[in-house]
C-alpha positions in Angstrom: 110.6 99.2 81.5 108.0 99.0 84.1 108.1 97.4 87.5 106.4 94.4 88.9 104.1 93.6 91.3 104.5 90.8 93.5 101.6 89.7 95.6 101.9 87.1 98.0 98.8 85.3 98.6 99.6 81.8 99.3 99.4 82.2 103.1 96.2 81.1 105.4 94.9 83.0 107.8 96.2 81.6 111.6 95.5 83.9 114.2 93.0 85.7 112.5 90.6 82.8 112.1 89.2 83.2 108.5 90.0 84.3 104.7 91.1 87.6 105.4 92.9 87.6 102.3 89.4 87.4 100.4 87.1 89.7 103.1 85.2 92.3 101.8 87.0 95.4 103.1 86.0 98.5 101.1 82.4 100.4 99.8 81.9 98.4 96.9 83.2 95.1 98.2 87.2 95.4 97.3 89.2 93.2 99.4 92.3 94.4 101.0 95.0 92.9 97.7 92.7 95.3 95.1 94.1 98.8 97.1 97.9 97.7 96.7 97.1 96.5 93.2 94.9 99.8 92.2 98.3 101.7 93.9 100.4 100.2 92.1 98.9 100.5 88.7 98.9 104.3 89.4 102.2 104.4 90.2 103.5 103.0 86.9 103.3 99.5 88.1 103.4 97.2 84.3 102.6 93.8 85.9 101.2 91.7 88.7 102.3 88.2 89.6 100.1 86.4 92.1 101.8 83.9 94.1 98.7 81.2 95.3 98.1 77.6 96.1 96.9 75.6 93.1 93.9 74.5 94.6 93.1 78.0 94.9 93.3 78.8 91.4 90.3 78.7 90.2 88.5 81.0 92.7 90.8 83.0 93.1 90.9 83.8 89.5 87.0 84.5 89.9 88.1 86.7 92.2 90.6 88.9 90.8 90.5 88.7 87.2 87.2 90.1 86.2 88.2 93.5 87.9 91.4 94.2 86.8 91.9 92.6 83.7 93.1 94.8 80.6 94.3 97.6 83.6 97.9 95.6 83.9 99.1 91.9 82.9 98.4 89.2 84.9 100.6 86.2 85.7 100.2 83.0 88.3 102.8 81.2 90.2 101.9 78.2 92.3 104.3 77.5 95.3 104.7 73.9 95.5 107.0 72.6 98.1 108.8 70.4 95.2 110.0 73.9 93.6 114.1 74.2 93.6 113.8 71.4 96.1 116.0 69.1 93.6 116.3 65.2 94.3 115.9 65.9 98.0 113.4 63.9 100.0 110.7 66.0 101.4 109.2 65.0 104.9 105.8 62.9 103.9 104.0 65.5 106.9 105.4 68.4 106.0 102.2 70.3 104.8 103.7 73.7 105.6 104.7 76.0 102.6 108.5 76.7 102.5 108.1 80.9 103.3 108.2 84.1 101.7 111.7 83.9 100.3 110.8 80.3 98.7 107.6 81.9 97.3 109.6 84.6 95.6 112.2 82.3 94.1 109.2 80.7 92.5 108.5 83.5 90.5 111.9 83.3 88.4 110.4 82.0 85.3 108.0 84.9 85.2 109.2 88.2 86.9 111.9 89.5 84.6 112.5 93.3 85.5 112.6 94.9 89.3 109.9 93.9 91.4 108.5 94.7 94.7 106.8 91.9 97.1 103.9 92.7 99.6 101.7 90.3 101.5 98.3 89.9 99.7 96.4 91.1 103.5 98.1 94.4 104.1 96.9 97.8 103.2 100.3 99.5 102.3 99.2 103.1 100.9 99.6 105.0 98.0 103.0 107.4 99.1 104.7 103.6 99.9 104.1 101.9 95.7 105.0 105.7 94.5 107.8 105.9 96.0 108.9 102.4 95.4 108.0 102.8 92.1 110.7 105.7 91.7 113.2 103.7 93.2 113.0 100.5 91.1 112.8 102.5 87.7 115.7 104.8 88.8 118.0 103.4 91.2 117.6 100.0 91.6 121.2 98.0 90.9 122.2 94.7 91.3 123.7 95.5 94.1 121.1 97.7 95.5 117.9 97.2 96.6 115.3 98.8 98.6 112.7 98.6 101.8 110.2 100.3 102.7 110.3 101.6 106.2 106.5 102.6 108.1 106.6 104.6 111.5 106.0 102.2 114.2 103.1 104.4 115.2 101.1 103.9 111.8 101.5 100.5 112.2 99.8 99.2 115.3 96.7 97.2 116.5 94.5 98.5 119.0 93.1 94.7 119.8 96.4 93.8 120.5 99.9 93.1 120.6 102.0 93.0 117.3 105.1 92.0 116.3 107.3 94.5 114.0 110.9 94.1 112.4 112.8 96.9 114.1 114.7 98.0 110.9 118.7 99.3 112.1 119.6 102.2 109.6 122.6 104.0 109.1 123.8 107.5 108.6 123.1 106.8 104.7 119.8 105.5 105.3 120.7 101.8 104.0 119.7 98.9 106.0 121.9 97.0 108.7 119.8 94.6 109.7 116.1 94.2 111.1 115.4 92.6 114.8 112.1 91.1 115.7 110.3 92.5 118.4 107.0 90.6 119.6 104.3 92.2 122.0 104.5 95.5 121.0 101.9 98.1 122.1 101.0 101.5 123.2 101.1 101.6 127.1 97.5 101.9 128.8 97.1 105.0 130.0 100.7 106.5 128.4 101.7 108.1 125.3 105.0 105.6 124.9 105.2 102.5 123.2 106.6 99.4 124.6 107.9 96.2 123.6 108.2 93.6 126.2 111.2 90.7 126.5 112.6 88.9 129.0 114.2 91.2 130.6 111.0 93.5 131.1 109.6 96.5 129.1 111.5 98.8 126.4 110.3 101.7 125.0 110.2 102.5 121.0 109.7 106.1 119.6 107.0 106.6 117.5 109.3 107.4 114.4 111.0 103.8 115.1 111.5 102.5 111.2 110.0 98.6 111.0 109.7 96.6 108.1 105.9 95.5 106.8 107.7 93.3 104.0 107.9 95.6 101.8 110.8 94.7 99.1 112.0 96.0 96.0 114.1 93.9 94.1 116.1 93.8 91.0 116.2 90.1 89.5 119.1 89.6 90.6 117.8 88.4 93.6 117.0 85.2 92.4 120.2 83.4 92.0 120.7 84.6 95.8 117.4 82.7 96.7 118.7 79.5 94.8 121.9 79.6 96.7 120.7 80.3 100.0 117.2 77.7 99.7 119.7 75.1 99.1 121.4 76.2 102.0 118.1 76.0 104.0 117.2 72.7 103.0 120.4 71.0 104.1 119.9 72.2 107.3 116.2 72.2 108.2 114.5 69.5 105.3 113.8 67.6 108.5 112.1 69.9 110.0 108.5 70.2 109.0 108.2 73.9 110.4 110.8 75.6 109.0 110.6 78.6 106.9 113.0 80.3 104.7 112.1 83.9 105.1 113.0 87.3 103.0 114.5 89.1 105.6 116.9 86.1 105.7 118.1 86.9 102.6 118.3 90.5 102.7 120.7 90.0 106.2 122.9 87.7 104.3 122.7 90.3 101.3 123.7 92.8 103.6 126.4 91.3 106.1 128.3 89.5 103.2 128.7 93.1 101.5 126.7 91.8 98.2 125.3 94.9 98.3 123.1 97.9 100.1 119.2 97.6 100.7 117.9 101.3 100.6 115.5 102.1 104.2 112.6 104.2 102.1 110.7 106.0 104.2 107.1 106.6 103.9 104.5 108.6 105.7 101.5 105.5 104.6 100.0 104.5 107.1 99.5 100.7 107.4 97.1 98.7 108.8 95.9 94.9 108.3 94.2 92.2 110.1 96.2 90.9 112.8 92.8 89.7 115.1 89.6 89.6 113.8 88.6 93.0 116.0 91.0 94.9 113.6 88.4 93.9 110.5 86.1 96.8 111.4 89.2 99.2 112.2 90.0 98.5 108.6 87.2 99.1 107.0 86.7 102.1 108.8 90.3 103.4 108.1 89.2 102.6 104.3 86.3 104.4 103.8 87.9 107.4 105.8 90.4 107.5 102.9 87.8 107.7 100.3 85.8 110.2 101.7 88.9 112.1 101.6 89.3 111.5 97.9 92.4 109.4 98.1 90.7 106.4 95.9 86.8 106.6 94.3 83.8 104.7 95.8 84.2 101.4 93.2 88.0 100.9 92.2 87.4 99.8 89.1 84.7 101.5 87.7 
């Protein structure tokens, strides 16, 4: 049995003002997706689902599929906001996809053994998939699954504020919940690094565990989604923004004692394109890798 990836790649680009899901990011033209993908494969990694838009498809198979086909199986799911939506009447200007945890339950019909889901524009690192990778083909239950936790230091903009899940762990390093913190940046001129609220400025160590929605998941998971999405929809259907999120799930795994989610630590550093300033910071931060030998030149070749 070998783990599966989960990519998802159905999102567009708000703040950042482009397709930064297909940019160019690496020497030989790799976009952001083909680092976590070429991770993964190495770290024993059996099969990638992509979760995309159907109008998408097409290019997006142009895309992908010429580079890594025949290096690990390919599958497609399409999030369509009639999925598990059942004889309820959706909003005629509701446009907005349903969220992450909505995207994953969409991938029932095709992910059959553990599975970790990443956004398709993050750089997550090679330590984070191997050390997922352990985790899902040893100790993954149905009643245990597993984040990956990245120091707040690597996981900063220097264009900007950012907003990070503030993971809670406890003496066992499992999960007790994960808080939102928005505007989060390193002081001018200090070595701290501050989140501001209402009530004024906070500091957060450097070592502070946040979550870059980074799951690992036994199937299991699914039936949990199905419950809980129809949960969602009887209370925000009407509502055209809504999202039913991951993290939701994992709180309500957690605080109705379903089960423990696993805090793995990883000393990756990530990065990703929050504004479009951070586009050259990631390329840079890419080729610095490879010069180091941590992937080649051409990923693929």
């Amino acid at each position: 049995m070998k783990p599966t990836l989960v990519i998802l790649a159905a999102g567009m680009a708000s703040r950042y003002g482009g397709s930064k899901q297909t940019e160019q990011f690496g020497p030989s033209g790799e976009i952001i997706m083909e680092y976590s993908i070429y991770d993964a494969i190495r770290a024993g990694f059996g099969k990638v689902v992509f979760i995309i838009r159907e109008d998408f498809a097409e290019s997006f198979r142009e895309l992908v599929e010429p580079k890594i086909k025949g290096k690990i199986e390919i599958a497609y799911v399409y999030q369509k906001l009639e999925s598990h939506v059942g004889n309820r009447q959706i909003p005629p200007d509701r446009v907005k996809p349903w969220g992450t945890a909505h995207a994953v339950l969409c991938c029932e019909d095709v992910v059959k053994d553990p599975f970790v889901v990443i956004n398709a524009d993050d750089f997550y690192g090679r330590d984070a998939f191997e050390k997922a990778a352990k985790f899902l083909t040893t100790d993954v239950q149905p009643n245990q699954y597993c984040i990956v936790g990245y120091k707040l230091s690597n996981t900063l903009s220097e264009n900007g504020t950012v907003s990070r899940g503030v993971c809670d762990v406890d003496g066992q390093g499992n999960l007790m919940g994960i808080t939102e913190r928005i505007k989060i940046y390193r002081a001018p001129g200090k070595e701290v690094i501050v989140y501001e609220d209402e009530k004024g400025l906070h500091e957060l160590t450097e070592n502070t565990p946040v979550s870059m929605n980074f799951f690992g998941f036994h199937p299991s998971i699914f039936s949990l989604c199905e419950q809980q999405f129809s949960k969602f929809l009887d209370n925000n259907i009407q509502n055209i923004k809504s999202e039913f999120y991951m993290p939701s799930v994992a709180d309500y795994f957690i605080k109705k004692g379903l089960g423990t989610i696993r805090v793995i630590p990883t000393s990756s550093s990530w990065f990703g394109v929050t504004y479009k300033a951070d586009a050259e910071g990631v390329k840079t931060s890419i080729q610095d890798l490879v010069e180091k030998g941590e992937y080649p030149t051409n990923l693929w070749v």
